[in-house]
C-alpha positions in Angstrom: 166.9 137.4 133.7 167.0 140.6 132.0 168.2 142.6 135.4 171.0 140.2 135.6 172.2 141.0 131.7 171.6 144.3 132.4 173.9 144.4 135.1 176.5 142.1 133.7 176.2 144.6 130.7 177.4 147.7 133.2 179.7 145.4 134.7 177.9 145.5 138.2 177.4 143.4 140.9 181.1 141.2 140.3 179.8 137.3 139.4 176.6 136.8 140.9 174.4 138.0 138.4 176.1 135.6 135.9 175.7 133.0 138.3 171.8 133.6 138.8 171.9 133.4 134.6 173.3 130.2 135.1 171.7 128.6 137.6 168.1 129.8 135.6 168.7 127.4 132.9 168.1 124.3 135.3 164.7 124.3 135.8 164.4 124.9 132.0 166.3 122.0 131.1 164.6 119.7 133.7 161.3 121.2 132.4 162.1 120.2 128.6 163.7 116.9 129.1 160.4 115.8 131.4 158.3 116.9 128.3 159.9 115.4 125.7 160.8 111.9 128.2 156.9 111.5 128.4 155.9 112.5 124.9 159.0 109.8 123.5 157.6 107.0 126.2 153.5 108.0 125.2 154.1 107.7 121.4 155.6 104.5 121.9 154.5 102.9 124.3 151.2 104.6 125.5 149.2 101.7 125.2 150.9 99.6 127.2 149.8 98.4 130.5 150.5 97.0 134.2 154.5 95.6 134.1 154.7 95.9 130.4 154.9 99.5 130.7 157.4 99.7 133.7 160.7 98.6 132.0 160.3 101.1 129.1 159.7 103.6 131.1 162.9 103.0 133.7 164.9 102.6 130.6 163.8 106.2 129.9 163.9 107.8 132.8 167.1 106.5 134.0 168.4 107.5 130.4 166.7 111.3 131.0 168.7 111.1 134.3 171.4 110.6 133.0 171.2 113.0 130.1 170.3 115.9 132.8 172.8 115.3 134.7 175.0 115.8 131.9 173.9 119.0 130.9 173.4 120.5 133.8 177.4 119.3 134.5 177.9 121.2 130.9 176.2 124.2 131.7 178.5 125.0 135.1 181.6 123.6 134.1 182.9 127.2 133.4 182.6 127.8 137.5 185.0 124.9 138.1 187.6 126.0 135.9 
């Protein structure tokens, strides 16, 4: 990540190394929204057992889905402009 500022900084290499800046932030957002999906479904329903605990944790998964999707839409919607 810093070789790509760097080189958007001296204006080399046209797009691609603000593409590769972009395209880094996915696995961080997938990798923050799993943490805080299973921390929000453990605290309240981490007791929970059997096919009490598979409808909460569709509901949250499905909602995490969604949510990524959305901001990983948000994060290149610059490219389709």
């Amino acid at each position: 990540m810093f070789i790509g500022f760097v080189l958007i900084r001296l204006q080399v290499g046209d797009k691609w190394p603000a593409w590769w800046l972009q395209v880094a932030d996915v696995p961080f957002i997938a990798v923050a929204l799993l943490f805080g999906g299973v921390s929000f479904y453990e605290s309240i329903w981490g007791n929970a057992s059997g096919s009490r605990a598979r409808m909460p944790a569709l509901g949250v998964g499905i909602l995490l889905g969604v949510f990524f999707i959305a901001l990983v839409a948000f994060n290149f919607w610059p490219l389709f402009l």
